[in-house]
C-alpha positions in Angstrom: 0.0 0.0 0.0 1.6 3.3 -1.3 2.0 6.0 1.8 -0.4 8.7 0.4 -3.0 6.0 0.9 -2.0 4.8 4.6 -2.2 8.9 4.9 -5.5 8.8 3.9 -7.0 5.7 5.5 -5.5 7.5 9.0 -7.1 10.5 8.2 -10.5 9.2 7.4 -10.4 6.9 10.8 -9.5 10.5 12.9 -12.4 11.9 10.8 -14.3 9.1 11.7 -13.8 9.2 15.7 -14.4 13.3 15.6 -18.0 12.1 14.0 -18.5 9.8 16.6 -17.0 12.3 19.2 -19.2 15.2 18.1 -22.7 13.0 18.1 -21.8 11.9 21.8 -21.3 15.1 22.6 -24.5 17.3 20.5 -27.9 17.2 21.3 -29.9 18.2 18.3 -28.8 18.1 15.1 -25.1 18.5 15.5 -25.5 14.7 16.5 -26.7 14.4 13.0 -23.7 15.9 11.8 -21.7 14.1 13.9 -23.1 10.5 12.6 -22.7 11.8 9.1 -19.1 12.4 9.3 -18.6 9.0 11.3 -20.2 7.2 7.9 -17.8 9.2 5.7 -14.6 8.6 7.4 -16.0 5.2 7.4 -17.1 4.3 3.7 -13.9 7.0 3.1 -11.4 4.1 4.5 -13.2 1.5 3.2 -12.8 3.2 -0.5 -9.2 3.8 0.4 -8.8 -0.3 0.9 -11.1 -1.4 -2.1 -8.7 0.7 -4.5 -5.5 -1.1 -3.2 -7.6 -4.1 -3.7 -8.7 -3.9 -6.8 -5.3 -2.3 -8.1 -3.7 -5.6 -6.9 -6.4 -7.7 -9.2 -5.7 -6.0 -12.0 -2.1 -6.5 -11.7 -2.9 -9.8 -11.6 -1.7 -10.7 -8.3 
């Protein structure tokens, strides 16, 4: 896995836990917010590891 990606998958996880960090912490619709950002960090790093996956099938490995 090349290191802009590991960047990215890191990134998306601290994303992810400032989501989950900000819907603990809201009340009204900043918890909203706060979910939304947890399921984009989250389908984010999961994007980030179907790409090196799929780049590795098609090189045939």
């Amino acid at each position: 896995m090349i290191s802009s990606r590991i960047f990215f998958l890191i990134f998306s996880g601290l994303i992810a836990l400032v989501g989950l960090l900000a819907a603990a912490a809201a009340h009204d619709y900043m918890q909203v917010f706060g979910l939304g950002l947890f399921g984009f960090g989250l389908l984010f790093a999961l994007g980030c590891v179907k790409r090196h996956f799929d780049e590795q099938d098609a090189r045939g490995h």
